[in-house]
ROVEXNU-541206 format. One record per atom (N, C-alpha, C, O): x, y, z. Coordinates in steps of 0.05 Angstrom, whole numbers, padded with zeros to 5 digits, always signed. Example, Ala and Ser with C-alpha at 12.3 -4.5 7.8 and 13.67 -1.06 7.14 Angstrom:
2
+00264-00114+00156
+00246-00090+00156
+00264-00066+00156
+00285-00066+00169
+00257-00045+00142
+00273-00021+00143
+00258+00001+00157
+00268+00023+00161
This chain:
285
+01191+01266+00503
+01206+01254+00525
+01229+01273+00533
+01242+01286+00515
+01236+01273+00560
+01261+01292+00567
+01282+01274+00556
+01297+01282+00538
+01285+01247+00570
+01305+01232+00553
+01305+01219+00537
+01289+01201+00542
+01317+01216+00513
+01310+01193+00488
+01317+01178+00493
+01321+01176+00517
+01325+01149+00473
+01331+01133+00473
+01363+01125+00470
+01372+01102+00473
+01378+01146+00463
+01403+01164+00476
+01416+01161+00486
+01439+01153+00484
+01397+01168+00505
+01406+01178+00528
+01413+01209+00541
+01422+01219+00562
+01403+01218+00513
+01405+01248+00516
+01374+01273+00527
+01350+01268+00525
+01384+01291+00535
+01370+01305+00555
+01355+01316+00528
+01369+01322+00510
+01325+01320+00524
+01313+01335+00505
+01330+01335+00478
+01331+01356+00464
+01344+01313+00471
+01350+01303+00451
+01379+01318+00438
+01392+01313+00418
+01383+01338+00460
+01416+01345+00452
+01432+01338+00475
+01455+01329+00473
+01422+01342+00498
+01448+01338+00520
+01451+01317+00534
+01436+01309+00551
+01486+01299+00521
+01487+01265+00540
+01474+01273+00569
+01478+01296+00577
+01458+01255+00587
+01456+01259+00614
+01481+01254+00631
+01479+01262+00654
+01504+01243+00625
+01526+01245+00639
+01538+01264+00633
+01556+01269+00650
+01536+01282+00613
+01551+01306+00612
+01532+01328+00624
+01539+01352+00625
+01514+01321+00630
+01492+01342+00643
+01499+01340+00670
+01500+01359+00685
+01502+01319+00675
+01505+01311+00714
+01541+01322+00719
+01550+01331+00740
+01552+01319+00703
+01586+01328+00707
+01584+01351+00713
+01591+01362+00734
+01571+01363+00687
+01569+01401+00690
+01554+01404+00721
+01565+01415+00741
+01530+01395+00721
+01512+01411+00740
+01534+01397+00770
+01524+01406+00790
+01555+01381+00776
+01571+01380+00798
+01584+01406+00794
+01581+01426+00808
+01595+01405+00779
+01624+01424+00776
+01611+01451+00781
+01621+01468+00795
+01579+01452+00764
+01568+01481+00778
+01562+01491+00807
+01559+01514+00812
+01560+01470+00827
+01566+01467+00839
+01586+01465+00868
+01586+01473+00891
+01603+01445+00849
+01632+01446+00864
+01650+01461+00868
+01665+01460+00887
+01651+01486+00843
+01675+01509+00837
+01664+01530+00862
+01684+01539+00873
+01644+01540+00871
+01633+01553+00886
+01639+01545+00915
+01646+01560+00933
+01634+01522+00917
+01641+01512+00937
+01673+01510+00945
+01680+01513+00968
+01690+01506+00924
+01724+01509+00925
+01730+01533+00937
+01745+01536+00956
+01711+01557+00917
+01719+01586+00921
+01717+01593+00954
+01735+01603+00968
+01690+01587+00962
+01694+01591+00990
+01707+01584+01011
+01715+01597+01031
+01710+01556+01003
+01732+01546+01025
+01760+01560+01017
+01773+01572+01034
+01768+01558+00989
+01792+01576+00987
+01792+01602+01009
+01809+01604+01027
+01769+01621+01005
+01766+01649+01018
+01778+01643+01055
+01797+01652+01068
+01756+01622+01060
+01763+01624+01081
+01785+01609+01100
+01789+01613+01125
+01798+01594+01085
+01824+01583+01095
+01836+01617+01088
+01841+01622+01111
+01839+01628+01081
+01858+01652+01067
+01851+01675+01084
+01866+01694+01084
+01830+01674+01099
+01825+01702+01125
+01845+01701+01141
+01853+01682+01153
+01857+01729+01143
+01871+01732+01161
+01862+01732+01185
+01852+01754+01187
+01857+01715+01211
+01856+01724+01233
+01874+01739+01251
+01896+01729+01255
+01867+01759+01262
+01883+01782+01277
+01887+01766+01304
+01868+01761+01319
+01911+01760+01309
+01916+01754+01337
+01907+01775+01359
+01918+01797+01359
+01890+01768+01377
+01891+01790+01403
+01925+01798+01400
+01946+01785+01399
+01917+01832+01400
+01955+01843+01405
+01960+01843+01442
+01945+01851+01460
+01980+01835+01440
+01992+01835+01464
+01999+01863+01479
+02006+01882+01465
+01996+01864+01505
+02001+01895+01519
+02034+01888+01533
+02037+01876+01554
+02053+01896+01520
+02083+01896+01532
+02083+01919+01542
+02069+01937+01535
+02099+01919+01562
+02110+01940+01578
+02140+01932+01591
+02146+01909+01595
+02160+01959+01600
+02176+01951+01606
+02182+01954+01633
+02175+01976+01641
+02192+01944+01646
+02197+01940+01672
+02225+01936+01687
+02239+01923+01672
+02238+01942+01710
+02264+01945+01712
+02256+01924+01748
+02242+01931+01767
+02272+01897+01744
+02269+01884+01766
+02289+01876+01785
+02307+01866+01772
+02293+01877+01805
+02320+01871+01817
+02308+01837+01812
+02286+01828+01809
+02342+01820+01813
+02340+01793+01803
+02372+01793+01823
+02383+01812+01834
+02378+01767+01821
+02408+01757+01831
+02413+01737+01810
+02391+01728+01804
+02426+01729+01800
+02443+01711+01777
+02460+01698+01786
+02482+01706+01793
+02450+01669+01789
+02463+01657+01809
+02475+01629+01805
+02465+01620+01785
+02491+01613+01815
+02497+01596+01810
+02525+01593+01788
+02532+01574+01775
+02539+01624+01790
+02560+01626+01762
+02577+01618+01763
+02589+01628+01783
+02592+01600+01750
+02621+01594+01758
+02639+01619+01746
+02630+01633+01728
+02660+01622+01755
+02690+01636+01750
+02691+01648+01724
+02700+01670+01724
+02684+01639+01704
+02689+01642+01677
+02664+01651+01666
+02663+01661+01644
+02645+01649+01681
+02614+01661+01665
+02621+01689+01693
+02620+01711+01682
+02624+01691+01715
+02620+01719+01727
+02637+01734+01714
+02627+01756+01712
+02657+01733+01704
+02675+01757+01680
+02661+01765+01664
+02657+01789+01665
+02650+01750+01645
+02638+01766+01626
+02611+01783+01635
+02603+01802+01621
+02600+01776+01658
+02577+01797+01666
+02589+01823+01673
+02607+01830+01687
+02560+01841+01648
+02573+01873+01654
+02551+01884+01646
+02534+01875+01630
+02551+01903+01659
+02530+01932+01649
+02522+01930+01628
+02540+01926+01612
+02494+01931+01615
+02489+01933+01590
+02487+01910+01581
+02481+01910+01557
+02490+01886+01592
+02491+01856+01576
+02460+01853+01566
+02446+01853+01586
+02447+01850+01546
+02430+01851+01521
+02417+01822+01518
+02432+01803+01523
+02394+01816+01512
+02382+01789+01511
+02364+01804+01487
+02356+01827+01490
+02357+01781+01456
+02349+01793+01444
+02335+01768+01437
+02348+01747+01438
+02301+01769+01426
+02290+01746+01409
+02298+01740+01392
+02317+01753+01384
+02287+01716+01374
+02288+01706+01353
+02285+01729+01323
+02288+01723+01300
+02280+01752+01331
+02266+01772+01308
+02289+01795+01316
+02283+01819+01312
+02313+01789+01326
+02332+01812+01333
+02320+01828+01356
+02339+01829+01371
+02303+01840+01367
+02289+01853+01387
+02301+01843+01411
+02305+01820+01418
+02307+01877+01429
+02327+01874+01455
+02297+01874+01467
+02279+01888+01458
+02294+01850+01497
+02281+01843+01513
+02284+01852+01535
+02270+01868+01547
+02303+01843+01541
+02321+01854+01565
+02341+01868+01567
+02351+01877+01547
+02351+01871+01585
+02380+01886+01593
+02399+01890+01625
+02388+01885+01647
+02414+01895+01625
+02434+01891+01646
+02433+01920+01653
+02450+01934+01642
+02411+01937+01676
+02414+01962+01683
+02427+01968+01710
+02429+01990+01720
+02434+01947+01721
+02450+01959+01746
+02466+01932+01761
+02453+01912+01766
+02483+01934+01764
+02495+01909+01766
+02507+01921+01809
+02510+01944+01816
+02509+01898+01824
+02519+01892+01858
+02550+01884+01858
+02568+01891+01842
+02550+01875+01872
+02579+01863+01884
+02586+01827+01888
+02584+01822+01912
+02593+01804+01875
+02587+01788+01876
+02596+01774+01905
+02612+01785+01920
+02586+01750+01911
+02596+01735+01931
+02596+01711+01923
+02594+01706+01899
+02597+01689+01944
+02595+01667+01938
+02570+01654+01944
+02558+01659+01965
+02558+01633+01920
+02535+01622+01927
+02521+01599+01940
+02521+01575+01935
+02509+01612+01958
+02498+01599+01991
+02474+01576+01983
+02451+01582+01975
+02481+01556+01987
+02458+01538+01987
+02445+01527+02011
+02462+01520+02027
+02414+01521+02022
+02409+01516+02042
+02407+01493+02052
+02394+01478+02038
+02417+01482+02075
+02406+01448+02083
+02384+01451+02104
+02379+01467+02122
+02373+01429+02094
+02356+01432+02112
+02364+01408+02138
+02369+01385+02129
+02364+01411+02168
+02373+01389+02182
+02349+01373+02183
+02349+01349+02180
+02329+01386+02187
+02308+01361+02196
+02280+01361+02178
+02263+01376+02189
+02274+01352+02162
+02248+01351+02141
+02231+01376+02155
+02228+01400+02151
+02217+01348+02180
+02197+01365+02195
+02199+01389+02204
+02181+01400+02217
+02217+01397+02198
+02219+01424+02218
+02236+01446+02199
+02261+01450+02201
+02216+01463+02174
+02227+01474+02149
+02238+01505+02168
+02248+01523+02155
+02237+01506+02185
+02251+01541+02204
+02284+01521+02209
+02304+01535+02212
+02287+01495+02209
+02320+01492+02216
+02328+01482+02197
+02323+01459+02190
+02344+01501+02185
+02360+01503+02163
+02387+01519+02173
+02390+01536+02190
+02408+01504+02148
+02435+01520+02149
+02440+01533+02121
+02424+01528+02102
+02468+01555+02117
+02465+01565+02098
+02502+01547+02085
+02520+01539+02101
+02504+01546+02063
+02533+01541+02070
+02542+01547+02040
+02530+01538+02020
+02565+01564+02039
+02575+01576+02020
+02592+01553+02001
+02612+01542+02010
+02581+01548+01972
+02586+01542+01958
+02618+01548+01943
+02621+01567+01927
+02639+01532+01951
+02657+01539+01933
+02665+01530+01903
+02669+01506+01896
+02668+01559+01883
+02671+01550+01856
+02646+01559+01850
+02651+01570+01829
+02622+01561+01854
+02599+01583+01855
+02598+01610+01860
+02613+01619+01878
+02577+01632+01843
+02577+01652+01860
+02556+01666+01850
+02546+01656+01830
+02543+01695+01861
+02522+01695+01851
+02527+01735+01848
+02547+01747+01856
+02509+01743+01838
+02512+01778+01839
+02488+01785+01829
+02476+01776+01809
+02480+01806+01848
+02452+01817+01844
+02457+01846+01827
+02476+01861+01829
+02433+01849+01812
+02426+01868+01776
+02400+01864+01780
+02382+01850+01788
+02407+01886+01770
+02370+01898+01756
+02363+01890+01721
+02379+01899+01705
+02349+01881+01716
+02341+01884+01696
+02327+01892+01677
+02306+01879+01677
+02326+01911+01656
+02304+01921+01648
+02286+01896+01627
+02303+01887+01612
+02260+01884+01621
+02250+01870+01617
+02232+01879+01591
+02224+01902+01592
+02227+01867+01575
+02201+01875+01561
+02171+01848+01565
+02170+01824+01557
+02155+01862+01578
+02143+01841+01595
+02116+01840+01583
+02105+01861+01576
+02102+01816+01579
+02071+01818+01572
+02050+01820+01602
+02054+01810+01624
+02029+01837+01593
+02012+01841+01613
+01989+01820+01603
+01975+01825+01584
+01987+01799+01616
+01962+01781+01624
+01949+01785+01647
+01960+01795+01667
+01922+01776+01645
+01910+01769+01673
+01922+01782+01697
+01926+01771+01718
+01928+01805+01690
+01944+01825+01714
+01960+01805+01726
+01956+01796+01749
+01978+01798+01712
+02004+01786+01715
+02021+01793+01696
+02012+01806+01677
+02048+01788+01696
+02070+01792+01688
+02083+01765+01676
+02089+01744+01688
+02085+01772+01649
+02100+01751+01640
+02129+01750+01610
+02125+01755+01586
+02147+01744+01619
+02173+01742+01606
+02171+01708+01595
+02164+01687+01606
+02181+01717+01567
+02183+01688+01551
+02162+01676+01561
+02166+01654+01572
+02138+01686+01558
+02114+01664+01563
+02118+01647+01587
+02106+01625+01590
+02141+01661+01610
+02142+01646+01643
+02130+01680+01655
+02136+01703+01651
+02111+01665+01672
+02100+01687+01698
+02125+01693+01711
+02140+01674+01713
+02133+01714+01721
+02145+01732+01731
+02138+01731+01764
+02122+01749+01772
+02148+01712+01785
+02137+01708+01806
+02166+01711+01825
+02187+01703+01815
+02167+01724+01854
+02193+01722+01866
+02196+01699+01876
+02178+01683+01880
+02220+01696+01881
+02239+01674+01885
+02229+01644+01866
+02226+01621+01873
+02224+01658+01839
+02216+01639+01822
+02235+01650+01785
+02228+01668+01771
+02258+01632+01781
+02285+01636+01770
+02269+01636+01740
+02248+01624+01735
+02283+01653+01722
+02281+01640+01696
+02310+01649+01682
+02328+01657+01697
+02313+01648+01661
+02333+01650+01643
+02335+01663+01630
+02319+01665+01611
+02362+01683+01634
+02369+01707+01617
+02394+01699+01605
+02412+01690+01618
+02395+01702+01578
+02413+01692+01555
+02421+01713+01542
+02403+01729+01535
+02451+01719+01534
+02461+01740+01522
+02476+01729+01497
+02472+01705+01495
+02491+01740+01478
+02505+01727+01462
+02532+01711+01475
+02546+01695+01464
+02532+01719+01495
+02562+01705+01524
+02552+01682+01525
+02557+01662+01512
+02537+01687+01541
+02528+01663+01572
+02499+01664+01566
+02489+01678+01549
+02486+01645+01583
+02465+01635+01584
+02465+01624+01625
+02478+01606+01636
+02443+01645+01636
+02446+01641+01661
+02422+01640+01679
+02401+01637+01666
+02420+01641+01704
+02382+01632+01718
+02387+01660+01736
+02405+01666+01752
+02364+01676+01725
+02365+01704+01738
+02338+01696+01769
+02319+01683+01762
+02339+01703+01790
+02316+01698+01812
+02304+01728+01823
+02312+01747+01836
+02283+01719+01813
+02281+01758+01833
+02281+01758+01854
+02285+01742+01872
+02274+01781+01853
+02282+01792+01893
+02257+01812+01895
+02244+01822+01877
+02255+01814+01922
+02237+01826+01929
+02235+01859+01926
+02241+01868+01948
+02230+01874+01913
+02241+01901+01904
+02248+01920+01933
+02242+01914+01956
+02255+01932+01927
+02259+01956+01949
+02245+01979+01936
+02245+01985+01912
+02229+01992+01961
+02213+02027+01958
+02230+02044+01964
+02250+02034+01974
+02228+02073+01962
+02239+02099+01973
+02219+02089+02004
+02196+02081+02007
+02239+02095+02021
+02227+02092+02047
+02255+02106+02071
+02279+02110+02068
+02244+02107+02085
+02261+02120+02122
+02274+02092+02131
+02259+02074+02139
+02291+02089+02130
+02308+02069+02143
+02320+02079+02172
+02334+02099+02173
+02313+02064+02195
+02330+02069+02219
+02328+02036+02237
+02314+02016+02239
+02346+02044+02246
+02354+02023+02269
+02344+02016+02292
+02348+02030+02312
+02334+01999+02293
+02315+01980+02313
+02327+01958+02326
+02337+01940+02312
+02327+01953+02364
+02344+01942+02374
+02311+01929+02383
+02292+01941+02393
+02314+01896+02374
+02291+01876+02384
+02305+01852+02400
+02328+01843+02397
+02285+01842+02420
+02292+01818+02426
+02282+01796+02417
+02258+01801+02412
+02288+01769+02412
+02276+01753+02388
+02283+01722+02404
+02305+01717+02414
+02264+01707+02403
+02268+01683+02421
+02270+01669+02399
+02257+01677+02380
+02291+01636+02393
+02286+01626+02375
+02280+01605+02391
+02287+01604+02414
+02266+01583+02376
+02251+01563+02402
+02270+01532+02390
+02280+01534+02367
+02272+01518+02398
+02267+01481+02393
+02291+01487+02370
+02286+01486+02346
+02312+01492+02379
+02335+01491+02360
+02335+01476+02359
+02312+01468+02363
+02358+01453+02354
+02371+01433+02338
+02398+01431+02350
+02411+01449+02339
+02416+01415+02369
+02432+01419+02375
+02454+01434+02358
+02469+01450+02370
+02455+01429+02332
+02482+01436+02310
+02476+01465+02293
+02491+01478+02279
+02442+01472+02301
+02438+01498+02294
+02447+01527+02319
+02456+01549+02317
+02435+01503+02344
+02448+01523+02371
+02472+01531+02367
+02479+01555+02364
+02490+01508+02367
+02519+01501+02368
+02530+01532+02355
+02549+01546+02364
+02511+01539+02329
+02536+01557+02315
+02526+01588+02308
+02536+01602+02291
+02499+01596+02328
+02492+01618+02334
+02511+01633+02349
+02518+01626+02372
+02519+01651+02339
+02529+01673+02366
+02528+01697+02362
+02517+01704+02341
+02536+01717+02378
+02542+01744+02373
+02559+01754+02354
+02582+01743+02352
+02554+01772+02340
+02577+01786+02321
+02566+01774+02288
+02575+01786+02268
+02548+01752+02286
+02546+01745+02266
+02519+01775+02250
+02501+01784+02264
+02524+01784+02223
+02508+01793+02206
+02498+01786+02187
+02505+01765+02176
+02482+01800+02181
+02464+01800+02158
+02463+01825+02134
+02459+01849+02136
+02466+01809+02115
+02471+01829+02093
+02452+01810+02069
+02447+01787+02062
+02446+01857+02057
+02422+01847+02042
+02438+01831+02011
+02457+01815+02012
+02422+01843+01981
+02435+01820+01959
+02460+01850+01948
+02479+01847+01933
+02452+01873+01961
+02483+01887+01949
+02511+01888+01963
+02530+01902+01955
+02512+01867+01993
+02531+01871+02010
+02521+01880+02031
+02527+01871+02053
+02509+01895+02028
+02512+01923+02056
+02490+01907+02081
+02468+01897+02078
+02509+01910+02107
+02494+01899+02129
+02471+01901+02135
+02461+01921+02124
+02454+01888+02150
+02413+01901+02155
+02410+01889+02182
+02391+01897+02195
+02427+01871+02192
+02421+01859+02221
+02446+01851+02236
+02466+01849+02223
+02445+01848+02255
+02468+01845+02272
+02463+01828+02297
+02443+01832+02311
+02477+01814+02301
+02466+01790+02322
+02483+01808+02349
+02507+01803+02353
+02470+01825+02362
+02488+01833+02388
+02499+01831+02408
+02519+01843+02417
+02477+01802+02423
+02484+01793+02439
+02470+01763+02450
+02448+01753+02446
+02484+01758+02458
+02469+01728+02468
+02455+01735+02488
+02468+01751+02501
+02432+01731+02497
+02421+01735+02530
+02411+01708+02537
+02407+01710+02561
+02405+01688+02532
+02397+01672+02543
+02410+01641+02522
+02410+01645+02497
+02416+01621+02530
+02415+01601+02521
+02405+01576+02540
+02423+01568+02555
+02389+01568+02541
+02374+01546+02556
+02366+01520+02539
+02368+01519+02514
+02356+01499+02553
+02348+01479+02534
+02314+01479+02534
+02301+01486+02553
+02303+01471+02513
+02274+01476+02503
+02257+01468+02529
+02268+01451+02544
+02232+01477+02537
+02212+01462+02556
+02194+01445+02540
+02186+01451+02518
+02187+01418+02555
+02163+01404+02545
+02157+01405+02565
+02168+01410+02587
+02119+01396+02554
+02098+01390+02582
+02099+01362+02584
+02098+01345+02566
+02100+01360+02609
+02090+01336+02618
+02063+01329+02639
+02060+01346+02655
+02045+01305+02640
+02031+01308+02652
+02034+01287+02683
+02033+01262+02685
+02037+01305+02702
+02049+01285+02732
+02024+01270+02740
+02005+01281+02751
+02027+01244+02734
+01999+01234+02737
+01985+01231+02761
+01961+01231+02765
+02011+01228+02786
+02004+01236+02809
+01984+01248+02820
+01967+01242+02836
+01991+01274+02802
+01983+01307+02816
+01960+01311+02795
+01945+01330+02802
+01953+01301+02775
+01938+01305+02748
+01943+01333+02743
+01923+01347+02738
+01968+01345+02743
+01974+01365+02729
+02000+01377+02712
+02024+01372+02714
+01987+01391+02699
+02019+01389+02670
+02045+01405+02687
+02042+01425+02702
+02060+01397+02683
+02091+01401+02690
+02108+01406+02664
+02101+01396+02642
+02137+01425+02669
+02150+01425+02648
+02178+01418+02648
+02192+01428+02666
+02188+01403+02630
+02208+01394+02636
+02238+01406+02609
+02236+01424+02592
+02260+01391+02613
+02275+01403+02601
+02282+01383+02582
+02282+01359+02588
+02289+01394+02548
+02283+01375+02522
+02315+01369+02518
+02327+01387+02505
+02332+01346+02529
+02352+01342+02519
+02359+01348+02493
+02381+01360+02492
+02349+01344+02471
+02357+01354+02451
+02341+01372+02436
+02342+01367+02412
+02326+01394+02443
+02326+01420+02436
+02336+01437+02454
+02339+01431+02478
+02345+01465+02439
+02347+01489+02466
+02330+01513+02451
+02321+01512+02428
+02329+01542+02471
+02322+01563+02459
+02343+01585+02467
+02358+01587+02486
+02338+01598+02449
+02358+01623+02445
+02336+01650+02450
+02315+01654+02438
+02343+01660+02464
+02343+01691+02462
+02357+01707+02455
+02375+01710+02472
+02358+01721+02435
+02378+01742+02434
+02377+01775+02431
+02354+01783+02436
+02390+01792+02426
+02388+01819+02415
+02407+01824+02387
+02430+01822+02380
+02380+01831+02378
+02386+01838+02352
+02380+01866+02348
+02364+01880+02360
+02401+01876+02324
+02401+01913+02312
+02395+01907+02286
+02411+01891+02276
+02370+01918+02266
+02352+01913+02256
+02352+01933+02230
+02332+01946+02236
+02360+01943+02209
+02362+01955+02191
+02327+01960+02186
+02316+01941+02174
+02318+01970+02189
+02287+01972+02187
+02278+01996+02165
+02290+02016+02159
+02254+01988+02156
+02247+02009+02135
+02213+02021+02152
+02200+02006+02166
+02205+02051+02147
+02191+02054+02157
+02160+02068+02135
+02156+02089+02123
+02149+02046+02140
+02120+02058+02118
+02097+02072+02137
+02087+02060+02156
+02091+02097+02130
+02069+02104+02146
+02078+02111+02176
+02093+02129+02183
+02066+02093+02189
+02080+02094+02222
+02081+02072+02232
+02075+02069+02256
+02089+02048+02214
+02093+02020+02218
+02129+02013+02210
+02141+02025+02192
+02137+02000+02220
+02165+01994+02212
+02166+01960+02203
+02156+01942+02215
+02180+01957+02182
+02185+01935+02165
+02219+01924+02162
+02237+01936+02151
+02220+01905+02170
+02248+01886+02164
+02248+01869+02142
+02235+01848+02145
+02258+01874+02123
+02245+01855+02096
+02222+01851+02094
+02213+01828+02092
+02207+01870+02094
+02174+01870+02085
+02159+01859+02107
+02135+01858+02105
+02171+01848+02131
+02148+01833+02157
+02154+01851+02173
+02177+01861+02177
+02134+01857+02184
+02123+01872+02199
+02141+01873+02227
+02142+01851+02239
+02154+01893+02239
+02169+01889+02262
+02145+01903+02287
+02141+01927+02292
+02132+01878+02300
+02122+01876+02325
+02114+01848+02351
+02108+01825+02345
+02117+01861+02376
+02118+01843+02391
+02096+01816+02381
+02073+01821+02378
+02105+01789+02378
+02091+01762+02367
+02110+01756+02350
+02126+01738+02352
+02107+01779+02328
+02113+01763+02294
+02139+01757+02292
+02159+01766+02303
+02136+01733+02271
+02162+01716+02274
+02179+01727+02242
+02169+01732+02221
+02199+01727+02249
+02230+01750+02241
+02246+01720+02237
+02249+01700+02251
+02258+01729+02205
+02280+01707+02199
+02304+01728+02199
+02304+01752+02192
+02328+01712+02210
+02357+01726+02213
+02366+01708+02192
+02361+01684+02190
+02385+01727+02170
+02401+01701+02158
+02435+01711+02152
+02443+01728+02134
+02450+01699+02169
+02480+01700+02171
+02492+01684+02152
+02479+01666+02142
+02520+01687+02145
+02531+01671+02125
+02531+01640+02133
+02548+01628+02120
+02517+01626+02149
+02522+01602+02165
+02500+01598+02166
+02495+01577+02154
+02479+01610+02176
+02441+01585+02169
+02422+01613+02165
+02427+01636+02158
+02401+01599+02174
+02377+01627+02170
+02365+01613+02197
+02368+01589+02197
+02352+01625+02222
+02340+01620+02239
+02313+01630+02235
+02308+01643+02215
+02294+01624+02253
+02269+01645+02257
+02264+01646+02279
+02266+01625+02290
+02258+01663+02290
+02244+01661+02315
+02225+01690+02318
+02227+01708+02301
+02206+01691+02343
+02194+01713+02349
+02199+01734+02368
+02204+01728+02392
+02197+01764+02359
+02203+01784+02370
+02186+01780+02403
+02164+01769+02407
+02198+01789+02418
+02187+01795+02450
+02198+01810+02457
+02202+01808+02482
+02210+01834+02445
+02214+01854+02459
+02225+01878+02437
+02243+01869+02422
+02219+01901+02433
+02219+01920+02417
+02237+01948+02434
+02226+01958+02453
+02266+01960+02423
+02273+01974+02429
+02280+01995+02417
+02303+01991+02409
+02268+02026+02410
+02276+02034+02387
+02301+02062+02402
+02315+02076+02387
């Protein structure tokens, strides 16, 4: 008999000490591997950093945080490593927030200078991950006029980029620019003499002259006559004006903040007092 009366296996081995062993022969093998493989190192995909130098504006500072911004101000991770840096620092002003007057209508807006705010445009140098041919700081995409946060051992502040500038031909371009369906209180405070300056100070547009101020046309249909007529919009008007145009020139196309300067396309002016838009109708170089 394999088992006696025993209970033992071929008359030496208890069968419960036979079934213990033959688990454990078993089970230790099984420990070992799972040990092994909880214990693999997996290699993270390595990341592709690169560094990059971005114009940004830093904005929103009060009095006591714009002092301490200076040349060279340093942002470092959790592991000591410099990220960033402070490579070229502007001229500060004060910071402009926009209203908007009427929901429906996102072209009428005003600009109005924030007192006890202020803002100053820097370059920064970045150490940036390359994703999905995108750009990304602290695990935030790197998108313009989309803010993130640059932290030094000082301050802690909301950097916004800006749209970069190229080596390019800059000259002066005299356009005429209709703005349509003002807003009585946006008309009201258009005029001549008002400028435009880019984020380091320095002027790019110039409001020259007034040439026209009228009030807006609607159609109407004379039911009489069954034909459309136009009439005058008590509370819109349009502006025509002349504008001097800081322009950049790519190729044999000329550019005002990256849009295209030709008769149609519509051109934003923005003075210390609102941002208008309206469309070029007339080109004078």
């Amino acid at each position: 008999m394999i088992i006696d009366e025993k209970g033992k296996l071929f008359g030496k081995v208890n069968i419960i000490d036979f079934l213990v062993i033959m688990i454990l022969f078993f089970l230790i093998p099984m420990f070992y591997f799972v040990y092994k493989i909880k214990n693999i190192k997996v290699e993270e995909p390595k990341k592709e950093i690169i560094e990059i130098e971005l114009p940004c504006s830093l904005i929103k500072l009060p009095p006591e945080t714009l002092k301490l911004i200076a040349l060279g101000d340093k942002e470092v991770d959790i592991r000591g490593n410099q990220i960033a840096e402070i490579s070229s620092i502007g001229e500060s002003k004060v910071y402009q927030y926009k209203f908007y007057l009427y929901p429906n209508n996102p072209r009428d807006f005003i600009m109005k200078e924030t007192e006890g705010l202020y803002e100053i445009p820097v370059k920064l140098k970045l150490n940036v991950e390359v994703k999905d041919n995108n750009l990304y700081y602290k695990d935030k995409r790197i998108m313009f006029d989309t803010p993130f946060n640059f932290q030094t051992d000082k301050y802690k502040v909301i950097a916004e980029p800006l749209m970069p500038g190229y080596p390019r031909k800059e000259q002066w371009l005299k356009v005429k620019v209709k703005f349509s369906s003002l807003s009585p209180e946006l008309s009201g405070i258009i005029n001549q003499g008002h400028t435009e300056k880019d984020d380091y100070g320095r002027i790019v547009g110039k409001l020259e002259e007034i040439l026209t101020r009228k009030p807006s046309e609607i159609q109407a249909l004379k039911l009489e006559e069954s034909k459309l007529i136009f009439l005058n919009d008590p509370y819109r008007s349009d502006i025509t004006a002349l504008l001097n145009l800081l322009c950049t020139q790519i190729n044999e196309e000329f550019y005002f903040k990256n849009y295209p300067i030709k008769i149609g396309s519509q051109i934003n002016f923005t003075s210390a007092y609102y941002i208008v838009s309206g469309t070029i109708i007339d080109i004078k170089q």
